[in-house]
N, C-alpha and C positions, 0 to 999 in steps of 0.2 A: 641478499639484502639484509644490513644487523637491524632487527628487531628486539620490541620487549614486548609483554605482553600481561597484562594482569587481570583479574579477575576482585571483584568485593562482592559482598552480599550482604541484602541490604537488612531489616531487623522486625522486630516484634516487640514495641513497648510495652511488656502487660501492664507494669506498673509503675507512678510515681512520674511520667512525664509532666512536662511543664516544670517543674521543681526544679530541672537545671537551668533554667533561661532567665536571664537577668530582668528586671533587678529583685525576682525572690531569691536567688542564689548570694548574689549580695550582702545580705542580712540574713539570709537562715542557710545550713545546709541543705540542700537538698537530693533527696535520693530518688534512684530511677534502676527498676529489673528490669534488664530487656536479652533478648536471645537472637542471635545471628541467625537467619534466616535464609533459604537457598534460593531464590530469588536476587540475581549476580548484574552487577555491571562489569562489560570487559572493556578493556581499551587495549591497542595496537600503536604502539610508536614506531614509525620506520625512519630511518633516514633518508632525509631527501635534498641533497646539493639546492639551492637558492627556492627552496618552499616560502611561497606566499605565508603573510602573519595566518590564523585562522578566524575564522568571523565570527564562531561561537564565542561568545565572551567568558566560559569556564575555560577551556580549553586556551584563551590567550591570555587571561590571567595568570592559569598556571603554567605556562610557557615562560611569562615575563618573570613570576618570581623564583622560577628555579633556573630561569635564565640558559634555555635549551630554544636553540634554534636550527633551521635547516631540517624539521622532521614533518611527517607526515601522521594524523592523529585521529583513528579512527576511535568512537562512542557507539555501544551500542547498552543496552538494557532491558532486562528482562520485565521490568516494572511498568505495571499498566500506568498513565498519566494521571501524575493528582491522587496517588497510592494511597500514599499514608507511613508506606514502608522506609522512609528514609531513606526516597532515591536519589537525593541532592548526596545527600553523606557519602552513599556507597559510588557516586560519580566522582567527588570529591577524592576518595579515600586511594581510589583506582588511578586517577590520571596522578595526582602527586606521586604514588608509589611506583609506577610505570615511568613517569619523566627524571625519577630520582634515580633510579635502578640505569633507565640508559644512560643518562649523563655522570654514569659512578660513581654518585654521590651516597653515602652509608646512613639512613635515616632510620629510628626505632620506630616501632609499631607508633606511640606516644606521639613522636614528631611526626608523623605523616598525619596519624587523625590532628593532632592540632594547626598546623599545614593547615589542611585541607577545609578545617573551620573558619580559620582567617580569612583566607580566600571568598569565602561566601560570606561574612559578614562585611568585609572592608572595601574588596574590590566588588563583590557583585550585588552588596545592598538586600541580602537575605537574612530575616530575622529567624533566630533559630536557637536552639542549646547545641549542645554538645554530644549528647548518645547517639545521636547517626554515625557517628564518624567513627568514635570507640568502638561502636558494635560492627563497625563494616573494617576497621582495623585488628583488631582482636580477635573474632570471632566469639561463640562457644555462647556461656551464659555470663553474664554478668550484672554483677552488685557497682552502682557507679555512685560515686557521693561527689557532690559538688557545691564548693564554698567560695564563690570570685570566679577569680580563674585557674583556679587548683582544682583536678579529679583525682577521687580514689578510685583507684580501681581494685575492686576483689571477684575472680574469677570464680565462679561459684563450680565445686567440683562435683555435677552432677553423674551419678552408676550409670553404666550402660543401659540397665536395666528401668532405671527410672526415666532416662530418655526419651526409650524405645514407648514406653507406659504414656508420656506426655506426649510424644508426638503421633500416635495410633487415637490420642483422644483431643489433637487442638483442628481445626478448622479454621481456614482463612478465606474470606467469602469478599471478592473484588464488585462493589456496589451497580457497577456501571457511572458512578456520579463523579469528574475529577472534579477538583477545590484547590485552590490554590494557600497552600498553609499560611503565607505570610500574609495574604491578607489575615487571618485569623487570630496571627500570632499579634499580629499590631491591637486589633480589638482589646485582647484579653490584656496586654501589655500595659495599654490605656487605662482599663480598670484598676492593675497593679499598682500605677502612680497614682492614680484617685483615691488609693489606700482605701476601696472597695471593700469594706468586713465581711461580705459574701466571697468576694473571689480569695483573700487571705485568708477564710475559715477555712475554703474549699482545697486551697493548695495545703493547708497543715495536714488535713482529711488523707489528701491523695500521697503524703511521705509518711506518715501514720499507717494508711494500708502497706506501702512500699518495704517498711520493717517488717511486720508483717507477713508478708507475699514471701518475703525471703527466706524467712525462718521456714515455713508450709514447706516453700519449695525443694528446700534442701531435705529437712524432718521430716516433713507433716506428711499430712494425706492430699492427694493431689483435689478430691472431692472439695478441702477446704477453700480452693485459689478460685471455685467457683464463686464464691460470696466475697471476697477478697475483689475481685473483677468488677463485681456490680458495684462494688462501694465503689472504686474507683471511678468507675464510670458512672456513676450520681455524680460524685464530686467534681470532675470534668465539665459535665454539661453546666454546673452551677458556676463556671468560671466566665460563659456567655453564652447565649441564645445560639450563636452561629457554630459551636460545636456537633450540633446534631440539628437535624431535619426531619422532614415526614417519610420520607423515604429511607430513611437510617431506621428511624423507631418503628417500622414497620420490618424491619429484617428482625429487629431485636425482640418484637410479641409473639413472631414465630419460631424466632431459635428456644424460646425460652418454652414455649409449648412444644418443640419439636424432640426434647432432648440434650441442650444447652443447662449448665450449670450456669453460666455465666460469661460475659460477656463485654466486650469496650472498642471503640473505634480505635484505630489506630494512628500514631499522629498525632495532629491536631483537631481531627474531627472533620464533621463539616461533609462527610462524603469518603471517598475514596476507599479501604479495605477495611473488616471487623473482623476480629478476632473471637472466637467461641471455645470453650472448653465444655467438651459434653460428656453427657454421665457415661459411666462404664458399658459399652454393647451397646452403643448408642449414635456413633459417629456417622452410620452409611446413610442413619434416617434423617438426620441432621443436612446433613451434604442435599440431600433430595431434595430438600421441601426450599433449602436456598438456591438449587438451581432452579427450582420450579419458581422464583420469584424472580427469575432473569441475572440471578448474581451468577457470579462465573468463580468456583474454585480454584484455589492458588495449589498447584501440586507439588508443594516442594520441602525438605526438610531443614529440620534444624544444623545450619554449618556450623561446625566446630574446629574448622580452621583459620578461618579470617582471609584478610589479604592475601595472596599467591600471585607469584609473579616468576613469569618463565622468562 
């Protein structure tokens, strides 16, 4: 039976999220560091002689616009529900990649994550930016700059060795809480056009750290991206109330006593998975004291390949 088969993995905004999603992007650049993540969606195209439409409405959206019929389309993902991780993107980035590959069609990394965003904005009514789809397209680490509907992209060429250094010290702790982003993103979106001076001081705040974070990450000391994180995540919760909860800031007074540098929801907030970067010889104690509060860790590393497709 001819099959395809692909793989995305979904990501880790440390910083500058929000900054791509209209209409701040609109009027100002906005930048966003995030790192592919190995936490994957796969998807399986078979063929199948007079196959039913499919009733997932991703799956038949992007059937209709890449205009592949007669297949069989299996979803599966590693991502707890209501993540945080940008598991629409990496579901997004997968089945485009997967239904273009079988129907022979030659699409760049570019085209697939932006594919893959249309789809979710137009046909499925999901408000969102754009770094899901890049980070689950590309892979690795990336600097993404966003003006309209133009992305730069600068792959950030982090050593092995600083890698190895960053991912022996990040922590990814799944809350037990899903949230549903779009409601979130409409909230804060709302504020946007209210021309809000809190939430417009707060997103210049969060591209401000984003330069920032960049420079550290590549140069700097990794100890710096701890305070780099917190400012971020001040400035995030100050975009709306529904970013965080009692249950969120409650993981956050312990990581930060337990050996936590710093720290940010991932996402949009609101729930789903947090990210922690902990001091040096510091990470198992870290990990403990978050399972010990019912979070479940996420065991997976930093991908550096992006999209694959068999």
């Amino acid at each position: 039976m001819n099959q395809t088969i692909a793989f995305a993995p979904t990501r880790i905004d440390f910083v500058g999220g929000w900054t791509d999603v209209q209409p701040f992007c609109d009027e100002q650049a906005g930048l966003v560091v995030n790192a592919a993540f190995g936490v994957r969606t796969r998807v399986v195209v078979r063929e199948m002689p007079n196959a039913r439409e499919h009733a997932d409405p991703f799956i038949h959206a992007a059937c209709r616009r890449l205009e592949v019929k007669n297949v069989l389309v299996e979803l599966t993902s590693d991502a707890p529900l209501g993540s945080g991780l940008g598991g629409s993107g990496a579901v997004g980035v997968a089945l485009v990649g997967a239904l273009a590959a079988h129907a022979g069609k030659h699409f760049s990394r570019r085209d697939i994550a932006e594919l893959a965003h249309d789809i979710e904005v137009r046909d499925l009514g999901i408000i969102g930016g754009k770094q899901d789809q890049y980070a689950a397209a590309f892979g690795g680490f990336l600097a993404l700059t966003f003006l309209g509907d133009t992305v730069e992209i600068e792959q950030l060429a982090l050593d092995e060795h600083r890698v190895r250094e960053l991912q022996a010290r990040s922590v990814v702790v799944y809350t037990g809480q899903s949230r549903v982003s779009g409601d979130i993103h409409a909230r804060v979106q709302e504020a946007f056009r209210a021309r809000n001076p809190d939430t417009w001081n707060a997103l210049k705040t969060i591209r401000r750290v984003a330069r920032e974070f960049c420079h550290e990450l590549e140069n700097g000391s990794l100890d710096a991206l701890g305070e780099l994180l917190n400012e971020n995540w001040d400035a995030q919760k100050r975009l709306h109330v529904s970013t965080t909860n009692e249950r969120v800031d409650e993981f956050f007074r312990a990581a930060l006593h337990a050996g936590a540098l710093g720290g940010k929801a991932l996402g949009a907030g609101g729930g789903g998975c947090l990210y922690f970067l902990a001091r040096e010889g510091e990470t198992e104690r870290l990990r403990q004291v978050l399972r010990n509060m019912g979070g479940e860790i996420l065991e997976a590393e930093f991908d550096l390949g992006g999209l694959r497709i068999l």
